[in-house]
Steps between C-alpha positions, in 0.01 A plus 500: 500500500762672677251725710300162587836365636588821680113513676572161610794549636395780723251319601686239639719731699223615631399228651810382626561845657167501656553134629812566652379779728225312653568295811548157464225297749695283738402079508526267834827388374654793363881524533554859558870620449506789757795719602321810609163573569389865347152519613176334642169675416223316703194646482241505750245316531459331856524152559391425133726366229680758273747556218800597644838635279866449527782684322804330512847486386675169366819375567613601181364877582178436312172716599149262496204518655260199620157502652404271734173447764509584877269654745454879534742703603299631821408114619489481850458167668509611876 
């Protein structure tokens, strides 16, 4: 029984550890608490909608990382 509680256990922790170091996708809405920007990584992709990534630091001195939608990186509307 112990074992069964154990395998459980890690299990969980697991998953929370594996949750926590995914980005969390930004909503219309969002309240962001943002003290410093870390990084942007837009990929390319023209004028077409992509998944962009922020790293940012809270004001508490936090790390996170959001996703949110934007056009390409090399969009050029001239």
């Amino acid at each position: 029984m112990n074992k069964l509680i154990a395998i459980v256990g890690l299990a969980l922790c697991a998953q929370w550890a594996h949750a926590a170091n995914e980005p969390t996708a930004y909503r219309y809405g969002d309240r962001l608490d943002i003290a410093k920007v870390v990084s942007l990584e837009v990929p390319a992709g023209g004028c077409d909608v992509v998944e962009a990534k922020m790293t940012y630091v809270d004001s508490n001195g936090e790390t996170h990382e959001t996703t949110y939608l934007r056009q390409g990186a090399d969009c050029s509307n001239f």
